[in-house]
MMTF fields as JSON, N, C-alpha, C and O atoms, coordinates in Angstrom:
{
  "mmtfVersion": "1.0.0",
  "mmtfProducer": "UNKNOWN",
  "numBonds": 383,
  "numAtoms": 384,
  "numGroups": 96,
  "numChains": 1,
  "numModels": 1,
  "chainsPerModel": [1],
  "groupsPerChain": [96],
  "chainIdList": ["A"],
  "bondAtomList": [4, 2, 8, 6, 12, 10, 16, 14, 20, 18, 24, 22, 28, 26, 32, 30, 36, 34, 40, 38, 44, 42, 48, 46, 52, 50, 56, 54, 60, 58, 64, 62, 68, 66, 72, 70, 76, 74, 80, 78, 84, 82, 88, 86, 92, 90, 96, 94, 100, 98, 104, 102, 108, 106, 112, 110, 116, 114, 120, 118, 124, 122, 128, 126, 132, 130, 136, 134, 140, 138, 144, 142, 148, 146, 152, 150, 156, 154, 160, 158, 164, 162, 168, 166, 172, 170, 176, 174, 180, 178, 184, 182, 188, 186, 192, 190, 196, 194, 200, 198, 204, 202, 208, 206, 212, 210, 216, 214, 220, 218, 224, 222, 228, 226, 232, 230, 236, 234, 240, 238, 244, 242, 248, 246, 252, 250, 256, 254, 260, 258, 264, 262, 268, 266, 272, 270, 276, 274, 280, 278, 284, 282, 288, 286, 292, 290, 296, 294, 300, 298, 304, 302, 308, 306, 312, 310, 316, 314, 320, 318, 324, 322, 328, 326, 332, 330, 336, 334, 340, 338, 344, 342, 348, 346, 352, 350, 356, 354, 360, 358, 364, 362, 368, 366, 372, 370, 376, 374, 380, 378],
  "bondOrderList": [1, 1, 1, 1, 1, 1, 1, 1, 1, 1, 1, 1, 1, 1, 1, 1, 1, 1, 1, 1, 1, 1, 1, 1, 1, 1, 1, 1, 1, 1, 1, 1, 1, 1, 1, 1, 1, 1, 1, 1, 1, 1, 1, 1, 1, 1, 1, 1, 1, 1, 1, 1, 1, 1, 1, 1, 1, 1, 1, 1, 1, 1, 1, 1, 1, 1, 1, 1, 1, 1, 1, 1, 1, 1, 1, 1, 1, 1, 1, 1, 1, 1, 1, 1, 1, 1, 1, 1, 1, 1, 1, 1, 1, 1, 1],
  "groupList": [{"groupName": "UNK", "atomNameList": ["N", "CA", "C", "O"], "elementList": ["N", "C", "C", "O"], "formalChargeList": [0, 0, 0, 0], "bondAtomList": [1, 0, 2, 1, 3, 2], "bondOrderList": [1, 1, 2], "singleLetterCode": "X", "chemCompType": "L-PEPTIDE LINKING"}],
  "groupTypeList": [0, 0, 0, 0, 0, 0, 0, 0, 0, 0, 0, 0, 0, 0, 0, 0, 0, 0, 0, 0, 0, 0, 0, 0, 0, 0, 0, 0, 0, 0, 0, 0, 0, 0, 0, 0, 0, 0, 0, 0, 0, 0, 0, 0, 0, 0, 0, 0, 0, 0, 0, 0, 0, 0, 0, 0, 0, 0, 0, 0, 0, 0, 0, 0, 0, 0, 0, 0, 0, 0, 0, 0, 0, 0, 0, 0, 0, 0, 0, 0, 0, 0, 0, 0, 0, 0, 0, 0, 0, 0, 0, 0, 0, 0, 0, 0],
  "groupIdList": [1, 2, 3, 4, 5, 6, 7, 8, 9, 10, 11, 12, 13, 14, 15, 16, 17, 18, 19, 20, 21, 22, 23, 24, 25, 26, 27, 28, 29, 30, 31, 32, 33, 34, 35, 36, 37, 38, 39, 40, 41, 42, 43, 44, 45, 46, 47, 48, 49, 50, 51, 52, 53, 54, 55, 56, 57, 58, 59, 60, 61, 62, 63, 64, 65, 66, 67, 68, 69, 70, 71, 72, 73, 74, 75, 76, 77, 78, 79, 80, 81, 82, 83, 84, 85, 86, 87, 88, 89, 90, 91, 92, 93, 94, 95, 96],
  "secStructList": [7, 7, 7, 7, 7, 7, 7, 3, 3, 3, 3, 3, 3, 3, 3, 3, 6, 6, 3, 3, 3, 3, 3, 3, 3, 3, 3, 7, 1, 1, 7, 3, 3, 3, 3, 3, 7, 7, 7, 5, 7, 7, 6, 6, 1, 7, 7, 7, 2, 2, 2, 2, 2, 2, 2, 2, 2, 2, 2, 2, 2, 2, 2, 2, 2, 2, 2, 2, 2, 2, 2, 2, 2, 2, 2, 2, 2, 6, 6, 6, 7, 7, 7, 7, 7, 7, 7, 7, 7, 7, 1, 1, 1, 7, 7, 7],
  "xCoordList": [-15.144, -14.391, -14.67, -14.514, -15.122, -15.384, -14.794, -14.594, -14.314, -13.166, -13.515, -13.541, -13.682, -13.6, -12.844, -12.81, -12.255, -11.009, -11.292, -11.942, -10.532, -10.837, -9.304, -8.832, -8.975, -7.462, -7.28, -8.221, -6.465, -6.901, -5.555, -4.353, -6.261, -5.339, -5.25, -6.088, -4.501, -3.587, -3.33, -2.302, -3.45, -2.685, -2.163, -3.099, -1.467, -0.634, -0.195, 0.231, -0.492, -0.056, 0.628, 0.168, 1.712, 2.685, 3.304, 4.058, 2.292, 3.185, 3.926, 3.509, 5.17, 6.237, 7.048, 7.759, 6.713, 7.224, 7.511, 8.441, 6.365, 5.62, 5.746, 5.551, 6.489, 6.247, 5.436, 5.487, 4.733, 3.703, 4.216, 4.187, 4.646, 4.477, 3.275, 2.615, 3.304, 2.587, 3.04, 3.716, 2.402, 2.929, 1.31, 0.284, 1.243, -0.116, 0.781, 1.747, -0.181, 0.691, -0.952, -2.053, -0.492, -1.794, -1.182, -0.021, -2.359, -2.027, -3.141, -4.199, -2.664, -3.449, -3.656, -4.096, -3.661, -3.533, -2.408, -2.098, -1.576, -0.507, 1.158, 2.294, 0.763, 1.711, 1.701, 0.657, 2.759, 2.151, 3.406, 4.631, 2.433, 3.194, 3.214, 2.418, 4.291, 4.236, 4.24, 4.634, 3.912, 3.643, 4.097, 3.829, 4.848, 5.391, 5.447, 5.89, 5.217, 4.699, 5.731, 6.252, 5.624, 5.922, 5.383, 4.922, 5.444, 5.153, 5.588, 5.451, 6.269, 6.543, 6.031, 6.286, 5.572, 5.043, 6.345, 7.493, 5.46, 6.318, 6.226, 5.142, 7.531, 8.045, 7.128, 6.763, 6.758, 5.848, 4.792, 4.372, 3.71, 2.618, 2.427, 3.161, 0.835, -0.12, 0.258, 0.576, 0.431, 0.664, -0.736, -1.437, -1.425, -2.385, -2.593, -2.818, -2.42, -2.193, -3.068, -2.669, -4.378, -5.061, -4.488, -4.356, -4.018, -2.934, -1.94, -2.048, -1.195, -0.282, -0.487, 0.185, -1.56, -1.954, -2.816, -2.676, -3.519, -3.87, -2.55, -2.382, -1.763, -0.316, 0.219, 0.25, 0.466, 1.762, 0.988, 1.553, -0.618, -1.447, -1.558, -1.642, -1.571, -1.838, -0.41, -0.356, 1.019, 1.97, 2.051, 2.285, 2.014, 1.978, 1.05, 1.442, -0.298, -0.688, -0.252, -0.498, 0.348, 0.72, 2.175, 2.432, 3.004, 3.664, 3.512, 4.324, 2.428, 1.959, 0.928, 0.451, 0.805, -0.05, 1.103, 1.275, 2.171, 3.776, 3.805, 3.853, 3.725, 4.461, 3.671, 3.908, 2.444, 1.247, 1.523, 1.622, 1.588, 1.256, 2.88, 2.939, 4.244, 5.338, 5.199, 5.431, 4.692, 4.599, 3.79, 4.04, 2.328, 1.297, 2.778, 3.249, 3.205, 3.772, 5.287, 5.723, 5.738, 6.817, 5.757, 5.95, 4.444, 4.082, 3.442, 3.383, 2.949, 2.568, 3.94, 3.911, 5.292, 6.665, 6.738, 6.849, 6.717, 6.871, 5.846, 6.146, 4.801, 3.89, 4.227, 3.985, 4.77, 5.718, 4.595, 4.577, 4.0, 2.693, 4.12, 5.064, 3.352, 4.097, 3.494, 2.357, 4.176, 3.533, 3.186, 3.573, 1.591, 0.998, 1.752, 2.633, 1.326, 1.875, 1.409, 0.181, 2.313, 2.457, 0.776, 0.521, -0.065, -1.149, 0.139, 1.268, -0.39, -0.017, 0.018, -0.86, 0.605, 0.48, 0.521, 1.128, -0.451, -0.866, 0.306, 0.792, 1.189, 1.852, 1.859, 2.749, 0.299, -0.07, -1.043, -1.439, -1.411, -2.221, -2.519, -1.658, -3.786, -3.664, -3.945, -4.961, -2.751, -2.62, -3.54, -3.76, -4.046, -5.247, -4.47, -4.89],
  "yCoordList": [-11.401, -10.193, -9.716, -10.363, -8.434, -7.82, -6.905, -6.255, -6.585, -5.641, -5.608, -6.47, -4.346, -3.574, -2.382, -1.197, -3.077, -1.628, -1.735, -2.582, -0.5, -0.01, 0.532, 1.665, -0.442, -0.262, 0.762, 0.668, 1.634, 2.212, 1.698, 1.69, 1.326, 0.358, 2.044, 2.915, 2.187, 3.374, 2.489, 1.987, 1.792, 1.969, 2.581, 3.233, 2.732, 3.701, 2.581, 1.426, 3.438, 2.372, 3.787, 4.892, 3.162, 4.077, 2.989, 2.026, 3.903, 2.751, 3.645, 4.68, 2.884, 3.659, 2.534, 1.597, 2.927, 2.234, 0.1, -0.663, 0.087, -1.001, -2.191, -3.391, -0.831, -1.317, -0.894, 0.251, -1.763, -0.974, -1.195, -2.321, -0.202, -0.725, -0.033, 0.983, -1.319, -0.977, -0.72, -1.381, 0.343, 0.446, 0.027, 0.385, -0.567, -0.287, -0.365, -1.002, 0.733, 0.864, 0.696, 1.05, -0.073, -0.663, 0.327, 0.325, 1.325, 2.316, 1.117, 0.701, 0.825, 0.098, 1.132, 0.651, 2.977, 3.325, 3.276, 4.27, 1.974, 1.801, 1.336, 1.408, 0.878, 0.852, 0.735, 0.367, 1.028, 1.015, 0.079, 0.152, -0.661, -1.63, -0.877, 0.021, -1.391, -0.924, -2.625, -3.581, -2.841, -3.987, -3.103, -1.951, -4.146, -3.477, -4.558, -5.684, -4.372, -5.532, -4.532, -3.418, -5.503, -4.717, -5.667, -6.728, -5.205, -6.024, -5.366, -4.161, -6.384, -5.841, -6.431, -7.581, -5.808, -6.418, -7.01, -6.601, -8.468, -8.663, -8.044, -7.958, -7.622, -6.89, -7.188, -6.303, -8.744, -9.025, -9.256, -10.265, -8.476, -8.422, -7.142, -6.21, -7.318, -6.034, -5.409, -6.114, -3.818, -3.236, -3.099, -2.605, -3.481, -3.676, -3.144, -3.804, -1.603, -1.558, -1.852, -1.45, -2.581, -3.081, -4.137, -4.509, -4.771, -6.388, -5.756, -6.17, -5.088, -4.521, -4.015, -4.339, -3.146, -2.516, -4.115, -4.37, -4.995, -6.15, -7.051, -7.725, -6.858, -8.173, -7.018, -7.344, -6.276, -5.28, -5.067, -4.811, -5.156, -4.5, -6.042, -6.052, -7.303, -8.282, -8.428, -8.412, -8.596, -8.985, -7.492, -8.105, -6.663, -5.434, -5.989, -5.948, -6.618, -7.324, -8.728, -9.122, -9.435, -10.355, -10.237, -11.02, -9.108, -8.957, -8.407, -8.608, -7.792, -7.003, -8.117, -8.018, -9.177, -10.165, -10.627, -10.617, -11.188, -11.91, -11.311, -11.828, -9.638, -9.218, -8.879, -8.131, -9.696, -9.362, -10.534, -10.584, -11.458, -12.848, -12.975, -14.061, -12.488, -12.681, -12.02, -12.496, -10.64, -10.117, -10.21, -9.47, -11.242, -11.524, -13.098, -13.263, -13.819, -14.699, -14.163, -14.741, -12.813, -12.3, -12.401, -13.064, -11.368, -11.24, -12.287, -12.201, -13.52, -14.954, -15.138, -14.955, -15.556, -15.701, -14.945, -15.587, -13.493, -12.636, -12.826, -12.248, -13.492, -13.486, -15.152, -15.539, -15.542, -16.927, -18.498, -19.58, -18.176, -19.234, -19.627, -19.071, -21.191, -22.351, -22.028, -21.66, -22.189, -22.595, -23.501, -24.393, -23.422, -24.81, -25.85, -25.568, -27.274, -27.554, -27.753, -27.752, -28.04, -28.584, -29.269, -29.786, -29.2, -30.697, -31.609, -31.251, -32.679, -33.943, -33.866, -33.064, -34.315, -33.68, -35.298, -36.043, -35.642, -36.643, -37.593, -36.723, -38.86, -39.654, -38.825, -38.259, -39.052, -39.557, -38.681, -38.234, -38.514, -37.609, -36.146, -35.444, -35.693, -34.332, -33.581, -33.668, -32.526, -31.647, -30.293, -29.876, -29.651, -28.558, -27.696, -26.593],
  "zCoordList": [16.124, 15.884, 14.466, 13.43, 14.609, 13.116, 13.137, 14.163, 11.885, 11.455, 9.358, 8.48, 9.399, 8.083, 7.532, 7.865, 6.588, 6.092, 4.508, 3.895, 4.002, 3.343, 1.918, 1.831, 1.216, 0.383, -0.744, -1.533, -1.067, -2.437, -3.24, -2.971, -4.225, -5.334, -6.347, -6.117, -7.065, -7.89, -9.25, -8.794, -10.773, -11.517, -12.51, -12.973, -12.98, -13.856, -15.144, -15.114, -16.156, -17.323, -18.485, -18.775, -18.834, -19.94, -20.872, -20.737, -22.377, -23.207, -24.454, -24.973, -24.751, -25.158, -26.262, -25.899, -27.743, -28.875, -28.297, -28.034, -28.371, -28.103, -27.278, -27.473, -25.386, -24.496, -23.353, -22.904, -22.911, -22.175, -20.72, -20.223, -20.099, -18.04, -17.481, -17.695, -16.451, -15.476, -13.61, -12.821, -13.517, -11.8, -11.013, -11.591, -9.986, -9.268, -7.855, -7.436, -7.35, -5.628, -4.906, -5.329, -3.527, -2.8, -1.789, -1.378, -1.407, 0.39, 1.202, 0.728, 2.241, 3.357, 4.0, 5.044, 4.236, 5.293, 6.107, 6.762, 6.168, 7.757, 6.78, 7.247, 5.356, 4.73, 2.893, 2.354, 2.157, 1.423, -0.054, -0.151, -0.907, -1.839, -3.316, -3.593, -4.278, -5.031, -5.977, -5.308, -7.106, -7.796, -9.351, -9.692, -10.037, -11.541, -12.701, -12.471, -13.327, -14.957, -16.234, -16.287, -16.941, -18.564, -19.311, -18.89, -20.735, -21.874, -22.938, -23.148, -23.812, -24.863, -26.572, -26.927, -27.141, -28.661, -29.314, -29.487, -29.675, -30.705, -32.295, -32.873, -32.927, -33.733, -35.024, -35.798, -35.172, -36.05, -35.794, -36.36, -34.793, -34.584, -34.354, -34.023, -34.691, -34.563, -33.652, -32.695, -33.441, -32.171, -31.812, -32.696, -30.515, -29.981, -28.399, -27.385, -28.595, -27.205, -26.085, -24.992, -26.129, -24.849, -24.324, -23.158, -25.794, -25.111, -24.305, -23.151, -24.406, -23.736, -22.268, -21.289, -22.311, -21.061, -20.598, -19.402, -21.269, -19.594, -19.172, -18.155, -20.182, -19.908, -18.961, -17.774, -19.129, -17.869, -16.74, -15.677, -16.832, -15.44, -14.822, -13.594, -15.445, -14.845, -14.331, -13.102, -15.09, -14.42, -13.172, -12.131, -12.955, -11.825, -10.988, -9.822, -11.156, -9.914, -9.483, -8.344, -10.315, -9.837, -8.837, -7.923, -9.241, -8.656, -6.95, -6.046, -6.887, -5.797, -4.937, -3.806, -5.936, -4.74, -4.035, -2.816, -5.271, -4.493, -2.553, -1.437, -3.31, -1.964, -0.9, 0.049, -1.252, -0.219, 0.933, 2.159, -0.216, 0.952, 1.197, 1.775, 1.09, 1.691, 3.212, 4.324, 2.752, 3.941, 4.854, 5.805, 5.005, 5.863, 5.926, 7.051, 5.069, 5.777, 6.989, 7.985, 6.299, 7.719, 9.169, 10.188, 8.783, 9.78, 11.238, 12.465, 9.838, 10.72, 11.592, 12.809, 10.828, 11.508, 12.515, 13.56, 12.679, 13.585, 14.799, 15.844, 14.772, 15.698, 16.85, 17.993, 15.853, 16.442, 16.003, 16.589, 15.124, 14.538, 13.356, 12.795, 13.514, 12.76, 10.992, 10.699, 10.416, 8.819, 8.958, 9.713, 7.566, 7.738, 6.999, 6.187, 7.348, 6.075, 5.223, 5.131, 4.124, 2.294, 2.586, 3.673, 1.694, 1.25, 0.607, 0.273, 0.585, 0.239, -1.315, -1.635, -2.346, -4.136, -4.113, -3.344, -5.372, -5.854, -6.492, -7.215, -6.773, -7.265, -8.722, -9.357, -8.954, -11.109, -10.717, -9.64, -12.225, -12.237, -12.616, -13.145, -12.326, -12.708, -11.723, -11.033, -11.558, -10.372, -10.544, -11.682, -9.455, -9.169, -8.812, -8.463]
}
């Protein structure tokens, strides 16, 4: 089964006395997400606004991945498929 689509990612960045947000909205076509970040400078640092605009655009996608995989996990639930399970996490050691 082959299947190809096609997403348009949108972000928006506004920065305002040395906070920067970010919005990015994902259209699938059939529905559509919105993902949101901020950042703010600290008072005794350089105002640097590229730091600003990748910290608010990274937390806005991280937020928008959150609600990616909640909602492919409603949709697994809804289809009546089991979650997989947990891997096994190591005693000691260093975790991956």
């Amino acid at each position: 089964m082959s299947h190809t689509a096609e997403w348009q990612v949108h972000l928006y960045l506004a920065e305002e006395a040395g906070t920067t947000s970010a919005r990015v909205v994902l259209d699938t076509g059939d529905a559509s997400l919105t993902g949101r970040g901020t950042a703010h400078c600290n008072p005794e640092d350089r105002d640097v606004p590229e730091i600003g605009a990748e910290l608010a655009a990274g937390r806005a996608l991280q937020d928008l991945a959150g609600q990616l995989v909640t909602a492919a996990a409603h949709d697994i639930e809804a289809m009546g498929a089991a979650e997989p399970a947990a891997a096994p996490r190591p005693a000691t050691g260093w975790s991956i």
